[in-house]
C-alpha positions in Angstrom: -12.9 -8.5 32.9 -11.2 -11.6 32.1 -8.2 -12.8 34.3 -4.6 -12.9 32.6 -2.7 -15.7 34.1 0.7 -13.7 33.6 0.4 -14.5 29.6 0.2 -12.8 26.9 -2.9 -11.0 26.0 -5.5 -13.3 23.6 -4.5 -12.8 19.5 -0.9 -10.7 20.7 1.3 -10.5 18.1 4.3 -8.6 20.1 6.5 -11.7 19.9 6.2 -12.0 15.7 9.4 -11.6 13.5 7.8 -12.2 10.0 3.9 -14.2 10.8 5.5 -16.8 8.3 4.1 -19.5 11.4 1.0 -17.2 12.3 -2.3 -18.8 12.8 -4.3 -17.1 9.8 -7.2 -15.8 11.5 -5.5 -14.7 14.3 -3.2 -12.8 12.0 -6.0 -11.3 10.3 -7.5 -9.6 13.4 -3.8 -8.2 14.2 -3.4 -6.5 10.2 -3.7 -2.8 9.7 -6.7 -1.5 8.0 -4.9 -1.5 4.6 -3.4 -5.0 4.8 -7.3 -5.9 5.9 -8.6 -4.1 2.9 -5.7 -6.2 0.2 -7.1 -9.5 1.7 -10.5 -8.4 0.6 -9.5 -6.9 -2.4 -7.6 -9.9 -3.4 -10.3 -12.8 -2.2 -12.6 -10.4 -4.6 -10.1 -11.0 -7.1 -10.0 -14.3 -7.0 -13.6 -15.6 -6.5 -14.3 -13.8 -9.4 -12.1 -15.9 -12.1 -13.2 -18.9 -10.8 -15.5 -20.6 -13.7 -18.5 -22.1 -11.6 -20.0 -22.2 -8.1 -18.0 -20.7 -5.2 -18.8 -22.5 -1.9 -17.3 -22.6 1.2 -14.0 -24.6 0.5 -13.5 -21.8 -2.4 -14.3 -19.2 -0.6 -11.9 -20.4 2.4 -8.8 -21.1 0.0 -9.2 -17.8 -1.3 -9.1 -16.4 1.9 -6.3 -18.0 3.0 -4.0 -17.7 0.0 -5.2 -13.7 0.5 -3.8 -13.6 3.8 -0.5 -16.0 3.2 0.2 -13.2 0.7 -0.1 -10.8 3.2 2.2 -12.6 5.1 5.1 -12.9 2.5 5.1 -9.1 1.8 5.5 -9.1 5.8 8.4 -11.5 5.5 9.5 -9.7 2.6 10.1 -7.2 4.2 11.4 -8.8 7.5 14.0 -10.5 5.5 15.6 -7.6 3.5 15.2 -5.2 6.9 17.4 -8.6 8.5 19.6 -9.4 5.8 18.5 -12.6 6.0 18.4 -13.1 2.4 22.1 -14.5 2.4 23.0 -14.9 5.9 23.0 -18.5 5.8 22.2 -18.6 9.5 19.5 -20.7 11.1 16.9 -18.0 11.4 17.4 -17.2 7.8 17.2 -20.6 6.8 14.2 -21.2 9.0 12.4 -17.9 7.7 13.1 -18.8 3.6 12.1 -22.8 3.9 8.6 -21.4 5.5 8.3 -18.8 3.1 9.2 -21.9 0.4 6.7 -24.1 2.0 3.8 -21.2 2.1 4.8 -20.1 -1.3 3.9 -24.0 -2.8 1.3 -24.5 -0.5 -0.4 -21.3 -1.9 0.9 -21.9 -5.5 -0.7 -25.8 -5.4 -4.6 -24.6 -4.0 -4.7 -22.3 -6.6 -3.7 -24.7 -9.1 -6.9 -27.1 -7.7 -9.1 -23.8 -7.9 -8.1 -23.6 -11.4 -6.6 -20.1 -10.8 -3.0 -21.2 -12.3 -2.3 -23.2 -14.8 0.4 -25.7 -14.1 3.1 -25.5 -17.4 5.1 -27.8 -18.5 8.2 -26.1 -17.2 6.5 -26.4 -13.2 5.6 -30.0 -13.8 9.6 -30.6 -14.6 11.2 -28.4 -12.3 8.4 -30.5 -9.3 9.6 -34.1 -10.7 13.0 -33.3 -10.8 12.8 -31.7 -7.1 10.7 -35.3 -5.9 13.5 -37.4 -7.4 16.0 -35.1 -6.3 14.9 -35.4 -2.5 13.9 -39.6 -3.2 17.9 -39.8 -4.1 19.1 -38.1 -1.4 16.5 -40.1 1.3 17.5 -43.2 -0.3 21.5 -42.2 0.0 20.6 -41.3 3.9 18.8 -44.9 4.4 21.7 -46.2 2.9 24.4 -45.0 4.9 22.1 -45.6 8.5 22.1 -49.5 7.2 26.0 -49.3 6.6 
C-alpha cells in the first residue's frame, strides 16, 4: 500500500469545476465509460480522413483534440449549470478565455492535420484579432512610457 502524505489520492478529480485546466491523460483515466468510448470513436474518426501515413504525432493530436472535446461538452455543461455564460465574474471569465484558448488550440492542429480547411473568412477574422491585440499592446506600451 502506498503512503498518502495527507494529499489527495493520485489522478483525483474531486476538486474539478469544468477539466478546462486538466492534464489530458489524467483526465482520461477519470472519464466514464461513455465519454472513454467518444474519445475513441472520435480519434477513429479522425485518423481515418487523414490522406497519408498516421504516425505518432498524428495519432497523439487526434487523441488530444478527442479528449479537449470531451472537455468542452464538460464545460458546456458546467457553464450553463453556473450561469456563467453572462455573469461577467472572474470565474466566468476565467472558464470562457480557457474554453477560447482550447477551442483555437484544437481548431489550429487540426488545420496542420489537414482536417479543416482554413476559409477565407477564418484567415480575416485571425488578422484582424492579431492587429486588434498589436494596437491595444502598443496603446499599453505607450501609456507605461508617458
Amino acid at each position: 500500500m502506498t503512503e498518502n502524505n495527507g494529499g489527495a489520492p493520485e489522478n483525483n478529480g474531486n476538486a474539478e469545476k469544468h477539466g478546462l485546466y486538466s492534464d489530458r491523460s489524467k483526465l482520461f483515466q477519470r472519464l466514464s465509460d461513455n465519454e472513454k468510448k467518444l474519445v475513441i470513436d472520435i480519434s477513429t474518426d479522425l485518423m481515418n480522413r487523414i490522406d497519408g501515413t498516421v504516425g505518432a504525432y498524428e495519432r497523439e493530436a487526434i487523441r488530444n483534440a478527442a479528449v479537449d472535446a470531451v472537455k468542452r461538452s464538460r464545460a458546456n455543461e458546467y457553464i450553463l449549470e453556473e450561469d456563467l455564460v453572462q455573469s461577467g465574474d472572474e470565474a466566468a471569465d476565467r472558464a470562457n478565455k480557457a474554453y477560447s484558448r482550447l477551442m483555437r488550440d484544437t481548431t489550429q492542429e487540426l488545420e496542420k492535420l489537414g482536417l479543416l480547411e482554413q476559409n477565407p473568412e477564418t484567415r480575416k477574422a485571425d488578422a484582424m484579432e492579431s492587429g486588434w491585440m498589436e494596437r491595444i499592446s502598443n496603446a499599453k506600451d505607450a501609456s507605461d512610457n508617458e
